[in-house]
C-alpha positions, -999 to +999 in steps of 0.1 A: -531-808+135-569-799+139-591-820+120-620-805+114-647-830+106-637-843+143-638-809+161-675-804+145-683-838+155-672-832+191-693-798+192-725-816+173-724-842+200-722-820+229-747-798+221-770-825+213-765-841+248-765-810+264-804-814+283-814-773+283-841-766+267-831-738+241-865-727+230-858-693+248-828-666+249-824-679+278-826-709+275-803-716+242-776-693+261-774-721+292-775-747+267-746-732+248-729-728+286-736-769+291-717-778+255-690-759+265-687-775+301-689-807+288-663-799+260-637-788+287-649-817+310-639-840+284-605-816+277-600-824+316-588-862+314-558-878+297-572-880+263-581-851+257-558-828+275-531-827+243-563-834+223-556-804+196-592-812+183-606-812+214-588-774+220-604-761+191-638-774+202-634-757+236-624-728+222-650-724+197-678-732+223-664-710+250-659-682+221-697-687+211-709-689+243-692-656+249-698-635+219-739-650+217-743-634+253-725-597+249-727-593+214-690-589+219-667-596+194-642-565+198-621-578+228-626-618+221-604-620+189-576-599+205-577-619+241-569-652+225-541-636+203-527-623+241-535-656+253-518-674+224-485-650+228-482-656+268-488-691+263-461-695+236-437-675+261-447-696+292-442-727+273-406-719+262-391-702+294-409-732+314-437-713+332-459-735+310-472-746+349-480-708+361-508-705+328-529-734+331-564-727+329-582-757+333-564-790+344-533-784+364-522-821+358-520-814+320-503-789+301-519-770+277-519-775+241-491-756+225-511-723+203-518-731+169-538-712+138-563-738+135-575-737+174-575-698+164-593-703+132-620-723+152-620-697+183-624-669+156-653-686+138-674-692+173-672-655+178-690-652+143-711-677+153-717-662+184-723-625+168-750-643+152-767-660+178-766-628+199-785-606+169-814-635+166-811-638+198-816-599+209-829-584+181-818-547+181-797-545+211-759-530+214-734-553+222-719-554+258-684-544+245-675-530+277-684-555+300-673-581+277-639-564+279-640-562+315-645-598+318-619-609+300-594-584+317-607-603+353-598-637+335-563-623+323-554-611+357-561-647+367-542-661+341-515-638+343-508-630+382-493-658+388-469-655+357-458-623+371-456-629+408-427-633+424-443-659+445-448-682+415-466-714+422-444-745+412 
């Protein structure tokens, strides 16, 4: 269960560590980038590996991060669905070990609608950011999309290899 006055607390507390300077475009997009490292730095230990709060204040970081610099918000909601629905399978035909993104030593927190529901709302926040950000641009939706088709083939090559990793 996410508890959202924790997840906002963990994001609040990262960003206002985080030691960019975000008084430019530039700027406030690295200091987004720092939250989220920190975020999945702290996902990266015991504690906060099965951390469901700590998930959902990954995901929303990474989401924003994301979405703030292409504009993109067309291929972020469906890539975390995808992600959510391989996970799910890997999990229950124990390939949970071929998907893990982060911390090989922990596996990932099982998919939820609450880490979606946070994911989903740093996309908004992220749409935004990217408009005040870049006043009058086009999103990036097609190298957004490309990106995230590089990270699946990452995530998922191993998954489908017949030389799976154990």
């Amino acid at each position: 269960m996410v508890h959202n006055d924790v997840v906002w607390g963990i994001i609040r507390d990262n960003w206002n560590f985080a030691a960019t300077s975000s008084g430019t475009a530039a700027g406030y997009l690295m200091r987004l980038n720092e939250t989220w490292l920190r975020i999945l730095n702290q996902r990266q230990t015991a504690a906060g590996a099965p951390n469901e709060d700590f998930a959902a204040a990954e995901h929303y970081a990474y989401a924003r991060l994301f979405t703030a610099a292409t504009g993109d918000s067309t291929c972020i909601g469906p890539s975390i669905r995808v992600y959510d629905a391989i996970k799910t399978i890997a999990m229950k035909t124990g390939f949970e070990r071929s998907i893990r993104t982060n911390n090989v030593y922990y596996p990932p927190v099982p998919a939820s609608a609450d880490i979606r529901a946070w994911s989903d709302a740093g996309a908004r926040d992220g749409r935004r950011d990217f408009h005040q950000l870049f006043p009058g641009q086009t999103p990036r939706t097609l190298k957004a999309c490309e990106s995230l088709a590089e990270t699946a083939k990452g995530i998922l090559g191993p998954l489908l290899s017949y030389h799976r990793p154990h």
